[in-house]
C-alpha positions in Angstrom: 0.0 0.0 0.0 2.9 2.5 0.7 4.6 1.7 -3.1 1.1 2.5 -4.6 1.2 6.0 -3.1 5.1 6.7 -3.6 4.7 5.6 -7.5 1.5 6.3 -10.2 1.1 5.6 -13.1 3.3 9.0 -14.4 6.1 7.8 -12.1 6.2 4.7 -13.7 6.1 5.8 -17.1 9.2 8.5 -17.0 11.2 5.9 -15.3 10.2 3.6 -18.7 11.2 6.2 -21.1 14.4 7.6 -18.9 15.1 4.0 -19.2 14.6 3.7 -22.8 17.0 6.5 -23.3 19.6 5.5 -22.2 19.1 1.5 -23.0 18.5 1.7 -27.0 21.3 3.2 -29.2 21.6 6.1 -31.2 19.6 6.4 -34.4 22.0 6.7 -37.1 21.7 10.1 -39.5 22.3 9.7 -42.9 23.0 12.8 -45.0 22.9 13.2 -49.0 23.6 16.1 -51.2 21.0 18.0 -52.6 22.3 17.4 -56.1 24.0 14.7 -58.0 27.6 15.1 -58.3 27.9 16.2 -61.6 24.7 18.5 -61.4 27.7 20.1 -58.3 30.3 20.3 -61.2 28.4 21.9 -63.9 26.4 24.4 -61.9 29.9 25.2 -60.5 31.3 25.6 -64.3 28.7 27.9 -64.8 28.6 29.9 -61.8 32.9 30.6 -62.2 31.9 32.0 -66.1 29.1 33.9 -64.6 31.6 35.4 -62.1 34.2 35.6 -65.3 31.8 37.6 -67.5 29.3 39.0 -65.2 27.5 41.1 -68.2 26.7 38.1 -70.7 22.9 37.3 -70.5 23.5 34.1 -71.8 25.0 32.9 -68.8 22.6 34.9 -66.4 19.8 32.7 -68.6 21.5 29.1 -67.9 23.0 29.8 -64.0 19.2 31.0 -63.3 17.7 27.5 -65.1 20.7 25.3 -63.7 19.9 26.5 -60.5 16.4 25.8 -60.4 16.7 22.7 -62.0 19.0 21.8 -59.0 16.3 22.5 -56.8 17.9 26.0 -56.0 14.9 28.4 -56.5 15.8 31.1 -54.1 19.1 31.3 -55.6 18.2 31.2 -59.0 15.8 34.2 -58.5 18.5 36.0 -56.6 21.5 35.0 -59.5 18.8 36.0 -61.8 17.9 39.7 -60.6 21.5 40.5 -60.2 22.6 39.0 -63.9 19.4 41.9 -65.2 20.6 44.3 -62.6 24.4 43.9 -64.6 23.4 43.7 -67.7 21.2 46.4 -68.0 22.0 49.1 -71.0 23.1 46.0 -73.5 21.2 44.3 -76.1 20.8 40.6 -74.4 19.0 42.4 -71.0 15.7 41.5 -72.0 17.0 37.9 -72.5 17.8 37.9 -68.2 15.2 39.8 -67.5 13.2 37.0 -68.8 14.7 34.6 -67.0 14.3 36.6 -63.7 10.4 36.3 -64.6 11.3 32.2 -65.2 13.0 31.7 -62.3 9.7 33.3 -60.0 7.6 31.5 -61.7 9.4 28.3 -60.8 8.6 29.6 -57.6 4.9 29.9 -58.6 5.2 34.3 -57.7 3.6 35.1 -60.7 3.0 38.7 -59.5 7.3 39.5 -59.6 7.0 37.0 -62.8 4.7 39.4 -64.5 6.5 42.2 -63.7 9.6 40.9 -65.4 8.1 39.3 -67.9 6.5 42.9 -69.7 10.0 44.0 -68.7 11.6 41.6 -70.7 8.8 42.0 -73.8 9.4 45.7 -73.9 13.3 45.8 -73.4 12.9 43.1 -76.6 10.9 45.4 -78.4 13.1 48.3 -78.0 16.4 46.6 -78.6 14.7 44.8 -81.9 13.8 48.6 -83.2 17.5 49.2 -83.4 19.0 45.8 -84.3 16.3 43.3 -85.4 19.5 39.9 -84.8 19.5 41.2 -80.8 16.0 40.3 -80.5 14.9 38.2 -83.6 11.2 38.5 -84.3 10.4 34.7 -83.2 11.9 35.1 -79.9 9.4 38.4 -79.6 6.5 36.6 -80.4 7.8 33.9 -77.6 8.2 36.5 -75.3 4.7 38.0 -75.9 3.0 35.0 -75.7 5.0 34.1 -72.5 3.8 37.1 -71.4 0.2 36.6 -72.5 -0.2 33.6 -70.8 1.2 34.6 -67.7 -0.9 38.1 -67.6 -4.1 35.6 -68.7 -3.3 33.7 -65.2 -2.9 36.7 -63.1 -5.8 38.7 -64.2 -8.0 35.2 -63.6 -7.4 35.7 -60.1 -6.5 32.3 -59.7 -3.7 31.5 -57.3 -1.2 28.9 -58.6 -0.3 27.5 -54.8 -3.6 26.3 -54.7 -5.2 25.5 -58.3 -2.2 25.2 -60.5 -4.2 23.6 -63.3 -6.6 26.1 -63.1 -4.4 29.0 -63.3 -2.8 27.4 -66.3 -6.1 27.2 -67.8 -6.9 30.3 -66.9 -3.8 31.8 -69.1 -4.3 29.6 -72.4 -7.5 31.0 -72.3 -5.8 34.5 -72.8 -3.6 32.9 -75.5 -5.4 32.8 -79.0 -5.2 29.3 -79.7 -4.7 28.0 -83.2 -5.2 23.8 -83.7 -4.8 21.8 -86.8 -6.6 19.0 -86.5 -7.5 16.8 -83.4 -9.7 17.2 -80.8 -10.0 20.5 -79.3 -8.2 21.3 -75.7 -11.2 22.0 -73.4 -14.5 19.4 -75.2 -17.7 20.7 -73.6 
């Protein structure tokens, strides 16, 4: 009768778990890198002729998609507005601008993405007004309809967090669609 009132039930059971503690091992920890090993050695290749030639938008445009395809998307957005923020004043800048507006929308921020995206369509059109080879007319029309859709998605309302398929819908209807044969995309 005297054990039953020095010990309960919630005596019993920390002395269990102490026990436990100290009685099974520790669990081992495994760790893995983010990225295979020669996704490290290539997005390092890159990154060193960013850092060698920080004014080509070519290499702002393929650090910003390596780096998301890594997994990376904070950094890519980051390496991305800093490539447009160097490259600003020559004839590729629309070219990181757009992939500034890629990079957010990797991160499904379509509001930053817009932004940079009409950026990027009207730093195209003015560089094509004066050399038509620094923005060739078929990446302008990419560029608009990028933007289009985009601007289709945003206006919807639709947030891409919750109704991704929906907000994609919502953009293609901005988009005038043009389809040769087959079935149409929406059958009602």
């Amino acid at each position: 009768m005297q054990l039953r009132r020095l010990f309960g039930l919630v005596d019993i059971s920390v002395v269990v778990v102490v026990l436990a503690i100290f009685i099974l091992p520790p669990r081992e920890m495994v760790a893995a890198p983010a990225y295979k090993e020669a996704d490290h050695f290539k997005l390092a290749l890159i990154e060193a002729r960013t850092i060698a030639t920080p004014d080509d938008p070519a290499l702002v445009v393929e650090l910003a998609r390596k780096l998301g395809d890594a997994g990376f998307k904070d950094w890519a957005v980051e390496s991305a507005i800093a490539g447009a923020n160097r490259t600003v004043g020559s004839t590729g800048n629309w070219r990181a601008l757009l992939a500034t507006s890629v990079a957010y929308v990797d991160q499904l921020d379509v509001q930053p993405a817009l932004d940079y995206a009409r950026r990027a369509l009207a730093a195209c059109e003015e560089v094509a007004k004066a050399d038509p080879t620094a923005c060739p007319e078929w990446e302008e029309v990419r560029t608009r309809a990028y933007f289009k859709h985009l601007e289709g998605g945003v206006s919807s309302g639709i947030n891409p967090r919750v109704d991704p398929m929906g907000f994609r819908l919502a953009g293609e209807d901005a988009l005038r669609l043009i389809r040769l044969g087959g079935q149409p995309a929406n059958p009602q």
